[in-house]
C-alpha positions as CSV (number, residue, x, y, z in Angstrom):
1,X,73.2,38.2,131.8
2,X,76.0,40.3,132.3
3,X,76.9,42.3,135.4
4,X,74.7,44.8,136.4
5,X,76.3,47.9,138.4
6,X,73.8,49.8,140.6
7,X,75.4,53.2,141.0
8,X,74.5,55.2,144.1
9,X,73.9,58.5,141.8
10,X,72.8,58.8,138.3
11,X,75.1,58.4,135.4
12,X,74.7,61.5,134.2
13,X,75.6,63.2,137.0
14,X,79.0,61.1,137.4
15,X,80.4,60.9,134.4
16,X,79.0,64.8,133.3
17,X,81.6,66.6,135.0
18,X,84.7,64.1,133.7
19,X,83.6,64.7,130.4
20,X,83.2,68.3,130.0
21,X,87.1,68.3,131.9
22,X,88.1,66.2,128.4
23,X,85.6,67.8,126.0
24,X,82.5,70.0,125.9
25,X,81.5,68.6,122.4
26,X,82.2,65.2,123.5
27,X,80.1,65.9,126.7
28,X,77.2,66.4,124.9
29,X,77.2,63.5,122.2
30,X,77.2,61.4,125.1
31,X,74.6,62.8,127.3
32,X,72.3,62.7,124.1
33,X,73.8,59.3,124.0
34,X,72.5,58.2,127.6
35,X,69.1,60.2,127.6
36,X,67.8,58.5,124.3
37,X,69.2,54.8,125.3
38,X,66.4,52.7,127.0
39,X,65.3,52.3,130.6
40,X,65.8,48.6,129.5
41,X,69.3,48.8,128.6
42,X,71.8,47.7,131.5
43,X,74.5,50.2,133.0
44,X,77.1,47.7,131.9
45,X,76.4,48.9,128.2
46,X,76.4,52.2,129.2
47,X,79.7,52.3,131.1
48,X,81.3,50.8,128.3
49,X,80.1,52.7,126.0
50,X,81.3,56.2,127.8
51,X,84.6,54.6,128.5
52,X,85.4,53.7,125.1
53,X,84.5,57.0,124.0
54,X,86.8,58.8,126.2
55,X,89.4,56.6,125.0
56,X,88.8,57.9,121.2
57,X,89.0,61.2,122.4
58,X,92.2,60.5,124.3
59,X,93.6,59.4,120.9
60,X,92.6,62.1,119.3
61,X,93.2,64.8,121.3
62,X,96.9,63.2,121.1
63,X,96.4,63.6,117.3
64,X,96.0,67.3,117.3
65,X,98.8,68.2,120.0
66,X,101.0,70.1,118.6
67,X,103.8,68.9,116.9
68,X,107.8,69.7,117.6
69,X,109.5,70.1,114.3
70,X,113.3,71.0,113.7
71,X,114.2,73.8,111.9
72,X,114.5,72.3,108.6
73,X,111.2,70.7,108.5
74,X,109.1,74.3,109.2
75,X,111.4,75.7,106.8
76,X,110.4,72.5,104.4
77,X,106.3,73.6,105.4
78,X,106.6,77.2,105.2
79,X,108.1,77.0,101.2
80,X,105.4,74.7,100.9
81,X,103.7,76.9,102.0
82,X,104.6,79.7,99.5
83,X,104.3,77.1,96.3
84,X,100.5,76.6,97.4
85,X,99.9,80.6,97.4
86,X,101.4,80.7,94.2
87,X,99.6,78.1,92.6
88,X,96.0,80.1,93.9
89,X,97.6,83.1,92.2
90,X,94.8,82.7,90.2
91,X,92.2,82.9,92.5
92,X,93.6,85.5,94.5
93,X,93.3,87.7,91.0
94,X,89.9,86.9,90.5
95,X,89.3,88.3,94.2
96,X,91.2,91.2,94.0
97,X,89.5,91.8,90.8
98,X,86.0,91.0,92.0
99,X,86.0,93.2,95.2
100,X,87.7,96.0,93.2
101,X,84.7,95.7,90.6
102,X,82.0,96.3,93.5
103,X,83.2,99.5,94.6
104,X,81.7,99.7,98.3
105,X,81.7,102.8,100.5
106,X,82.2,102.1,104.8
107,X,79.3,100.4,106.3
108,X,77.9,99.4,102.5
109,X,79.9,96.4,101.5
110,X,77.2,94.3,101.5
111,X,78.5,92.5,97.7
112,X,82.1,92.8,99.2
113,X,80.8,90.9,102.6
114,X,78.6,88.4,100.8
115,X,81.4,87.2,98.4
116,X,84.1,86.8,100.9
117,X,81.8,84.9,103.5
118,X,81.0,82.5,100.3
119,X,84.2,81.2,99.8
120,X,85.2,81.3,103.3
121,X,82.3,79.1,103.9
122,X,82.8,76.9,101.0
123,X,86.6,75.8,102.8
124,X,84.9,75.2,106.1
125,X,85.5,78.3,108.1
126,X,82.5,79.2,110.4
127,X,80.7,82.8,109.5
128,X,79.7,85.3,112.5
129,X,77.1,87.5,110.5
130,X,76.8,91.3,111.8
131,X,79.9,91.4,115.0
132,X,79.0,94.3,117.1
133,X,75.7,95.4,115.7
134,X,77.0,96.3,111.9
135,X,75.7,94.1,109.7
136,X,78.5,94.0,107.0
137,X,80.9,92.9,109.5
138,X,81.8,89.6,110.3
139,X,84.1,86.8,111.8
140,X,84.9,83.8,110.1
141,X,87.4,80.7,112.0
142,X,88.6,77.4,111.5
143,X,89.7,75.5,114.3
144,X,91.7,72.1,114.2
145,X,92.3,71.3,117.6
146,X,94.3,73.1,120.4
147,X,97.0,75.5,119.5
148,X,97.7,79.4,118.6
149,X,94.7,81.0,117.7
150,X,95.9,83.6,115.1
151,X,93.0,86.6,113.9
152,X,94.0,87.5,110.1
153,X,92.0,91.3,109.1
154,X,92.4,94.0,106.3
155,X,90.0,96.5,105.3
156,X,87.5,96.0,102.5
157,X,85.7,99.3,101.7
158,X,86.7,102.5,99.5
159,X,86.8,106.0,98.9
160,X,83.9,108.4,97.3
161,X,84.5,109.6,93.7
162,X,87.5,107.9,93.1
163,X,85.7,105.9,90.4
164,X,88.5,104.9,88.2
165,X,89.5,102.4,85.0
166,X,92.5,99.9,86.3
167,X,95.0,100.0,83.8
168,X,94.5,103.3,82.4
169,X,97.6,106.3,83.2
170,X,95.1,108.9,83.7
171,X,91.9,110.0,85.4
172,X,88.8,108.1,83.3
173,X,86.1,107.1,85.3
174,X,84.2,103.6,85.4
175,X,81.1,105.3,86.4
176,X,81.5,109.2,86.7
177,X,81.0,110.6,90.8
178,X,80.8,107.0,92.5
179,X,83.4,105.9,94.7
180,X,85.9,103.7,93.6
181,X,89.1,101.4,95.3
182,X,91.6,104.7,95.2
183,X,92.6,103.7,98.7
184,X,93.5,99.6,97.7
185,X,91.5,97.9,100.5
186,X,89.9,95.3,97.5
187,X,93.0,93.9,97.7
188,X,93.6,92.8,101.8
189,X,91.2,90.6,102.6
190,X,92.1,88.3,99.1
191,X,95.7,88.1,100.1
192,X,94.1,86.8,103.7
193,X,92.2,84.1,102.2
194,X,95.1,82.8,99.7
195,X,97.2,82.4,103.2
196,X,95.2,81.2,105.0
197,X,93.7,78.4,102.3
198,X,97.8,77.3,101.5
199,X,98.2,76.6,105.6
200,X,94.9,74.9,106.0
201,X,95.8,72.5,104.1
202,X,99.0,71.9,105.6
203,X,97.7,71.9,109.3
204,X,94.8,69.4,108.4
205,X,97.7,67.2,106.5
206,X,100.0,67.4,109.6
207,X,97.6,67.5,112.0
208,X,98.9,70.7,113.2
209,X,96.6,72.2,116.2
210,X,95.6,76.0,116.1
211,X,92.7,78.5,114.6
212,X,92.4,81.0,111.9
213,X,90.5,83.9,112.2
214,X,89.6,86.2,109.2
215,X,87.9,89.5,109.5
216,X,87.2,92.6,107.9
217,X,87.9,96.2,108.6
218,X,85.0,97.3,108.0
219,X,84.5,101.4,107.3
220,X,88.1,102.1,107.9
221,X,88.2,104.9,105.6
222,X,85.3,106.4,108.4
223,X,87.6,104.5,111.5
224,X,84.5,103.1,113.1
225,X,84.4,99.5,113.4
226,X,87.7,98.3,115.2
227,X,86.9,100.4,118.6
228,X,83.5,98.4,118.5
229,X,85.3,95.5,118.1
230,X,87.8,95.5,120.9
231,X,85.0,96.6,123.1
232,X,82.9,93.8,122.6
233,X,85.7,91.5,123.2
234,X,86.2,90.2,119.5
235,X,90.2,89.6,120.0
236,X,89.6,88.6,124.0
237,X,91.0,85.0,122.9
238,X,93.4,85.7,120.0
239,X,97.1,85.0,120.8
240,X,98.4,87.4,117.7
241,X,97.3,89.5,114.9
242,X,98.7,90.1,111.6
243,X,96.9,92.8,109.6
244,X,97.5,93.5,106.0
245,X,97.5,97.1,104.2
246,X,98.5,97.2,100.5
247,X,101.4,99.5,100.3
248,X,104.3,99.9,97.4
249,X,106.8,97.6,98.9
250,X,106.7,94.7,100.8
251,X,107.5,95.1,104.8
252,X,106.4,95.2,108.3
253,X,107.7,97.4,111.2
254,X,107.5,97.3,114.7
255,X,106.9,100.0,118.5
256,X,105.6,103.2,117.8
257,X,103.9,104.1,114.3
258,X,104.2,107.3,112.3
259,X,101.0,108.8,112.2
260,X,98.1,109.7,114.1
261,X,95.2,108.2,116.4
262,X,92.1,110.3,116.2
263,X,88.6,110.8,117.5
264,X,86.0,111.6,114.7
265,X,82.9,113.7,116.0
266,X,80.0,115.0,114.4
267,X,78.7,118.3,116.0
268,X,74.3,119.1,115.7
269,X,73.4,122.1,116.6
270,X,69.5,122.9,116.4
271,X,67.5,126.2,116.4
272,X,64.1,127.6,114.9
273,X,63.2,127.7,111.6
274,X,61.3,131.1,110.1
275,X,61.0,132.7,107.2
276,X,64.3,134.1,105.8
277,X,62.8,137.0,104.3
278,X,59.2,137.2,106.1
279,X,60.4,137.0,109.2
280,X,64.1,136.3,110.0
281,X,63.5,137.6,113.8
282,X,61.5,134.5,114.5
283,X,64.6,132.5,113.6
284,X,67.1,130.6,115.4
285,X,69.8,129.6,113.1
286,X,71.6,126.6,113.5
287,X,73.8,127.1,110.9
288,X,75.4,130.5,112.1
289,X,76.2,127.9,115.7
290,X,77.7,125.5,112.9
291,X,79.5,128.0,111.0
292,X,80.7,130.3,114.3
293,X,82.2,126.9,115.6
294,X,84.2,126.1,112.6
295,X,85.7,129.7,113.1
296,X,86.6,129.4,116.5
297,X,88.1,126.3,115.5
298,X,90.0,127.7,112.9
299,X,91.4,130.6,114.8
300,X,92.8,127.8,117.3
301,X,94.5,125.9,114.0
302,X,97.1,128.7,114.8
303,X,97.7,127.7,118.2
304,X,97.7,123.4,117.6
305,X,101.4,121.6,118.3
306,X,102.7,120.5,114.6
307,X,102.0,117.1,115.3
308,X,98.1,117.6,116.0
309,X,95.9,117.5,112.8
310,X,92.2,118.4,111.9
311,X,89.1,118.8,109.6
312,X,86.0,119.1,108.9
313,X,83.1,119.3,106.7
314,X,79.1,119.9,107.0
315,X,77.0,117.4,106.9
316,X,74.1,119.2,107.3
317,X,73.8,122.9,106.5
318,X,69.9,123.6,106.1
319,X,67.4,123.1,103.2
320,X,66.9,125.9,100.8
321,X,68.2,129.7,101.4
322,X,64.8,130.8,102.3
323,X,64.4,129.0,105.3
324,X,66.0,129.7,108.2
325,X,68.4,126.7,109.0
326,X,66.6,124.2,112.2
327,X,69.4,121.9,112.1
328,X,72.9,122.3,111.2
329,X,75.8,119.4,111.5
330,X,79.6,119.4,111.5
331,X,82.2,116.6,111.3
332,X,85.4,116.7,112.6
333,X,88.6,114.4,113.2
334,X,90.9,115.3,115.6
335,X,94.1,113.2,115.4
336,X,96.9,113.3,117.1
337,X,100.3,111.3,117.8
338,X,99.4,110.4,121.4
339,X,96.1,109.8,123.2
340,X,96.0,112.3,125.5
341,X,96.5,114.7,123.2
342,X,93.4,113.6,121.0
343,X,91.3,113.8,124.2
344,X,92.3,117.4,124.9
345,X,91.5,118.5,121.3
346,X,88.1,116.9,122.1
347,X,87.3,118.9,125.0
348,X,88.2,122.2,123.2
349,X,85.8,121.2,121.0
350,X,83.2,120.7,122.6
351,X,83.8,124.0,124.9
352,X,83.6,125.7,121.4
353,X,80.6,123.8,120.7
354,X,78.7,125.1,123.6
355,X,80.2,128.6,123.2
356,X,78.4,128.1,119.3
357,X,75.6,127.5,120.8
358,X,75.4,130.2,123.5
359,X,76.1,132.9,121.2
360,X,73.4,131.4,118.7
361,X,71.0,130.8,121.0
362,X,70.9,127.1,120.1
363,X,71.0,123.3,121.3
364,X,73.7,120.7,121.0
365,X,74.4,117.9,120.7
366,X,77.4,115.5,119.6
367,X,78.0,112.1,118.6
368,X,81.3,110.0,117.9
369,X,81.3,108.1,114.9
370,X,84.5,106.9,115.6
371,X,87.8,106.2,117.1
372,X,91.7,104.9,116.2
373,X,94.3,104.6,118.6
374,X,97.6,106.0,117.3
375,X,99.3,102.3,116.2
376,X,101.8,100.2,118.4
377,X,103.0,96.9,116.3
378,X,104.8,94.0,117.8
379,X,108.4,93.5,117.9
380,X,108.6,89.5,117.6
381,X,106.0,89.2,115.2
382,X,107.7,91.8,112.8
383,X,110.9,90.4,113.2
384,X,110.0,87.1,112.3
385,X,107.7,88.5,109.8
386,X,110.5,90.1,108.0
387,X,112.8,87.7,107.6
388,X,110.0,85.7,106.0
389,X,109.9,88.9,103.8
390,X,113.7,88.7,102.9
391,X,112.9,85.1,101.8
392,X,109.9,86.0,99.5
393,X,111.2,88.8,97.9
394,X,109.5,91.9,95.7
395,X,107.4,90.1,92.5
396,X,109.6,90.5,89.4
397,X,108.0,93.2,88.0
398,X,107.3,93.4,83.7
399,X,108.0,96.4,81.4
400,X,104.4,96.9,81.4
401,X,104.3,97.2,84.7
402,X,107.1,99.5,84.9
403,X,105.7,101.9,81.9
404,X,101.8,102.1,83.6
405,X,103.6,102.9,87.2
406,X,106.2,106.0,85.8
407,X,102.8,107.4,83.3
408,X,100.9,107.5,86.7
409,X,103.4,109.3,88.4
410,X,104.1,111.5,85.7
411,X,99.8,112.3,85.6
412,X,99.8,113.6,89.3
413,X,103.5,114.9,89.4
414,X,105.1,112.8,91.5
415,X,108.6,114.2,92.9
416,X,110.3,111.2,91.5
417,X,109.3,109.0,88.6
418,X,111.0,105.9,88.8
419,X,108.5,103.3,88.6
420,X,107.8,100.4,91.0
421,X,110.2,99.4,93.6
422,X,113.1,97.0,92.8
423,X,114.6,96.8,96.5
424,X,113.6,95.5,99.3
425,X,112.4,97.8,102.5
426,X,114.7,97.8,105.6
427,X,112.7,96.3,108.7
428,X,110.5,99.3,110.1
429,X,111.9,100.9,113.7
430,X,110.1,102.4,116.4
431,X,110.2,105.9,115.2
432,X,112.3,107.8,117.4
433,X,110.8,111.5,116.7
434,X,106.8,111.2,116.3
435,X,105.5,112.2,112.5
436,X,102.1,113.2,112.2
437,X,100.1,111.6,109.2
438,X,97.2,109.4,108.7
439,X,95.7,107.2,111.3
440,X,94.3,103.6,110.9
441,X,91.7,101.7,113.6
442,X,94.3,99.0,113.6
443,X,95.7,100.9,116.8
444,X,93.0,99.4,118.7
445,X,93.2,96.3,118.4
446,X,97.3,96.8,118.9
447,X,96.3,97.5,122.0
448,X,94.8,94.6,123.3
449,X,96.4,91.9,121.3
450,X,99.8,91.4,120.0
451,X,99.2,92.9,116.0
452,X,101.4,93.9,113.3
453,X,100.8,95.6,109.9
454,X,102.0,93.7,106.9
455,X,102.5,96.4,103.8
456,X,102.2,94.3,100.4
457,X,103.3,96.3,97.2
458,X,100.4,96.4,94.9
459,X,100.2,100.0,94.2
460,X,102.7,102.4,93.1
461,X,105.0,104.7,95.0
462,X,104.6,108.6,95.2
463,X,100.9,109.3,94.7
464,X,98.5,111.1,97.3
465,X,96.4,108.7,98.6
466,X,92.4,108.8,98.8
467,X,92.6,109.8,94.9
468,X,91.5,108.1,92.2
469,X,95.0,107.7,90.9
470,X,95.7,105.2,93.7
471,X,92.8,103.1,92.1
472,X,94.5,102.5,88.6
473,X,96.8,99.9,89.9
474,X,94.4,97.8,91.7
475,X,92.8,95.3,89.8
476,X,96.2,94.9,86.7
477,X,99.0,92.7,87.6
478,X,100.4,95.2,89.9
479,X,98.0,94.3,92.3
480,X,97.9,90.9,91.3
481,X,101.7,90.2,92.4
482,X,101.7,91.9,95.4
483,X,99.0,90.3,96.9
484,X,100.8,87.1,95.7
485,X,103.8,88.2,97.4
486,X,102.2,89.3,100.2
487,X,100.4,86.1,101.2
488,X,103.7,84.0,101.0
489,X,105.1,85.9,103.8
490,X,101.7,85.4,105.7
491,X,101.5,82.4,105.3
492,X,105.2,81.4,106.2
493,X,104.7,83.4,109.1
494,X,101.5,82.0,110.4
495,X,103.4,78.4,110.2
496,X,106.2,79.9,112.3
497,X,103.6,81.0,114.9
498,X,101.5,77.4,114.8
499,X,104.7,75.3,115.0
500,X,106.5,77.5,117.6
501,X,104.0,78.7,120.4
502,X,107.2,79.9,122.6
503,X,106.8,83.1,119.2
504,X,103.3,83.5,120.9
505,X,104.8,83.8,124.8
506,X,107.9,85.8,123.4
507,X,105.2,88.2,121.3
508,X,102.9,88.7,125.1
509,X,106.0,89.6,126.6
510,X,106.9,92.2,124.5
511,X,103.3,93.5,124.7
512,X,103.1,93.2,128.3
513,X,106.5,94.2,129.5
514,X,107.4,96.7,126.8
515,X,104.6,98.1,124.6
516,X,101.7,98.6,128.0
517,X,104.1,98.7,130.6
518,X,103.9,102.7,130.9
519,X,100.6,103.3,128.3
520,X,97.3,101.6,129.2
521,X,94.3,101.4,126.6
522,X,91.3,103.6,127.3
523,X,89.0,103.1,124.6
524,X,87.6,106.1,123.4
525,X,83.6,104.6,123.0
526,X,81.6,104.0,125.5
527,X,79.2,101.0,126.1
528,X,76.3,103.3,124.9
529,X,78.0,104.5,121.7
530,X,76.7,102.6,118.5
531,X,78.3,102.3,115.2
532,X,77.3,105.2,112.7
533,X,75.8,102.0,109.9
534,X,73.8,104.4,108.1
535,X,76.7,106.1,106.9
536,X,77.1,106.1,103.0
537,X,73.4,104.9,102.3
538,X,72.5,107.5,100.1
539,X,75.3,107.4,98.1
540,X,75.3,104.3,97.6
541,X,71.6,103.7,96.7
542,X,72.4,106.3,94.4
543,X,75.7,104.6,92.6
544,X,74.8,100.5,93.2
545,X,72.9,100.5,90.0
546,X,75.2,102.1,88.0
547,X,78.1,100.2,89.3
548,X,76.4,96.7,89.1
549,X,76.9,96.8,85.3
550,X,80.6,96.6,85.6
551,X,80.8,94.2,88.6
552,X,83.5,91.3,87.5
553,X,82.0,88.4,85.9
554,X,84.9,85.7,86.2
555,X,82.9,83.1,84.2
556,X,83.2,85.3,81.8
557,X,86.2,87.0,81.4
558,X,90.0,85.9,82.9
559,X,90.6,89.6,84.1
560,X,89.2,92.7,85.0
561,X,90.7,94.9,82.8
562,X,89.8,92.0,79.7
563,X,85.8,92.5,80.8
564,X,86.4,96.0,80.7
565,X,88.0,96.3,77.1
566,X,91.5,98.1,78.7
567,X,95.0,97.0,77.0
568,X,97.4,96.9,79.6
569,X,99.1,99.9,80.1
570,X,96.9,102.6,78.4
571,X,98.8,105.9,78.1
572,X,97.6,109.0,77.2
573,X,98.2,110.1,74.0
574,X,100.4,113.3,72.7
């Protein structure tokens, strides 16, 4: 018989709080361990077998510190690095293709969602179904020990009617009114996943410690996701952010953005319906409050600081012209360059509102269905980023590519019509003088987490934006390079991040010390305020069925534009 050790307190209770200090997944395989052994089994065996346990964990905790490299060997990794995403150029194409194929409007990209999650599954990544109450949203991560948790996000839905054949210089719809990719956001989240693949591998081959986190922007075009997700704490334990946005060149900047934050509002006003023509008296019109706010708003257009932007359209203006309107709804965004400023143009509004409403003898009532913070993006990040960029380089473009790009911007006018870009961007400065111009909910989450915007050039310079022209490019091998590109200088700058975790402490200080040393973040929502998911059902009920006829079958076709029947470039014919 061997030794027998009577402890004064039960084992659990000693050795519970030493192993949750090691591990908390360690703590509970052994206290599973100890409840199912037998009252019959001595202490001796039990000791033993917590000891040797610890040991292992000791070992392999070791394992996954993270490594010191010299310079030359995370220069060796990161072009490692870039061969990997260049040998998945292939599946990054078949992405990019396939989201572009489902076509999803904000709140709907339930096809989009699925596919993604699949593969993300498929390489281990854990799926968080439905973050902050919308159920297209998610958050997948892979964690290999301690180190740098780094959050990887791009935006995956689209624009309405900007249905549109890839390949093809001028406007020919896939299916004629649905919505369509004339924004680029198939082509993010793809680029993501090809990073993010080429440096798992590495880190589970080197046994380098750290997290990846990919997740979607979901409804950007509406900007009502990201405030939901910085509220409910989703980037509470990331160390950095890089977010990708196609663009026509490949580059990153860093302090203040062009552009606008903005706070989107939708404005019900309700009355009393009657009889248009039988009795109009008996009538409260809700429509008249709608339409008498949209012309005080108007007036005040006059009056707004250059930099301040707004617009609007009804969502709801009555029935049938024979009833007098009950309900009546206007939508609004408000943007503006700095925060307070967004705030003031809400209050006007809403003193208009009521003033509507007085004069009409109405209700009402409003509702934010979203929010963006004008964008701040990190210094350190986009510094290393770029010189990553200057390593990568712009894809070498083909004549085809060329002759598709200068027929495009010849169909909408462009001002110049000179094709793709051939040089490099300079690295993006603070700007110096604000410039109004669109907004992205990126700005939120620049707020409480070191972030920066990586542009990749899968589109072509000098269109409009949010037209279906911007949708011709996406799914050829415009697209396709770009978002090869792109994900090179991801990934090599993810490495830098994982290998270096002084970047990480260097990044915090410039967020704490520089970027929110004067400017704090107020978010916009509230804790009451819910995400507007029902946006875009209609629509989308409508155009699914249509649309599912031409989703991307890769087990069928190599390309997109080969399932479709296009010859790349189409021109249009003299």
């Amino acid at each position: 018989m061997g030794l027998v050790i009577n402890f004064p307190i039960p084992l659990d209770s000693f050795f519970f709080p030493l192993i949750n200090f090691i591990s908390n997944d360690l703590t509970f395989f052994l206290l599973s361990i100890l409840n199912q052994t037998t009252d019959q089994m001595n202490q001796t065996f039990k000791i033993g077998l917590i000891a040797a346990s610890i040991v292992v964990l000791g070992i392999s905790q070791e394992a996954y510190s993270q490594k010191k490299m010299s310079a030359k060997q995370i220069d060796a990794l990161k072009q490692e690095a870039a061969t990997l995403v260049e040998q998945d150029a292939k599946m990054s194409q078949v992405m990019v293709d396939k989201i572009f194929s489902f076509a999803e409007l904000g709140f709907q990209e339930v096809e989009s969602s699925k596919y993604l999650t699949g593969i993300l599954e498929q390489n281990g990544f854990e799926i968080e179904m439905g973050v902050s109450g919308i159920p297209t949203a998610w958050f997948a991560a892979w964690k290999n020990g301690e180190g740098p948790v780094i959050a990887l996000g791009s935006d995956v839905d689209n624009i309405p009617k900007a249905s549109q054949y890839p390949g093809v210089a001028y406007h020919k719809p896939i299916v004629e009114g649905a919505p369509g990719h004339g924004e680029g956001h198939n082509a993010g989240i793809p680029l993501n996943i090809t990073a993010a693949l080429a440096v798992k591998k590495i880190m589970e081959r080197e046994n380098i410690g750290g997290t990846l986190i990919l997740w979607p922007g979901i409804a950007e075009e509406l900007v009502a996701a990201k405030a939901w997700y910085t509220r409910d704490g989703l980037f509470d334990d990331v160390d950095i952010c890089i977010f990708t946005h196609v663009g026509d060149n490949l580059g990153v900047s860093y302090g203040q953005a062009s552009g606008t934050g903005l706070i989107s509002v939708e404005y019900t006003f309700s009355g009393e319906a009657a009889h248009s023509a039988g009795s109009p008296w008996r009538g409260r019109s809700a429509l008249d409050a709608a339409e008498l706010m949209n012309v005080g708003w108007n007036y005040k257009r006059e009056h707004l600081d250059p930099l301040k932007r707004s617009h609007s359209i009804f969502t709801d203006a009555g029935d049938q012209p024979n009833v007098v309107p009950s309900k009546a709804s206007i939508w609004y965004y408000f943007r503006d360059v700095k925060y307070d400023g967004i705030m003031e143009m809400y209050e006007i509004a809403n003193k208009m509102a009521e003033g509507a409403a007085l004069m009409t003898n109405t209700e009402v009532t409003s509702k934010i269905l979203g929010t963006a913070w004008p964008r701040h993006f990190n210094k350190v990040i986009a510094e290393k980023m770029y010189a990553n960029i200057l390593k990568v380089g712009l894809p070498n473009w083909s004549e085809d590519d060329q002759t598709l790009a200068k027929a495009v911007q010849t169909e909408v006018k462009s001002k110049k019509i000179e094709g793709l870009d051939t040089k490099l961007d300079t690295l993006g400065l603070p700007v110096k003088v604000p410039i109004s111009g669109g907004s992205d909910d990126i700005g939120d989450v620049s707020w409480v987490v070191p972030t920066v915007t990586l542009r990749f050039p899968s589109n072509i310079p000098g269109l409009q934006g949010h037209h279906w022209s911007n949708a011709i490019a996406m799914a050829t091998p415009i697209a396709h390079k770009g978002v090869t590109a792109g994900a090179k200088a991801e990934a090599m700058t993810i490495l830098d991040f994982l290998l270096q975790p002084e970047l990480v402490d260097q990044a915090w200080d410039y967020f704490k010390n520089v970027q929110t040393k004067e400017e704090t973040y107020k978010p916009m929502i509230t804790a009451d305020d819910v995400p507007p998911i029902y946006l875009n059902t209609n629509i989308m009920n409508q155009y699914r069925p249509l649309l599912e006829k031409f989703y991307f079958d890769e087990t069928k076709y190599g390309t997109y534009l080969e399932q479709l029947g296009v010859t790349y470039p189409t021109l249009k014919k003299d």
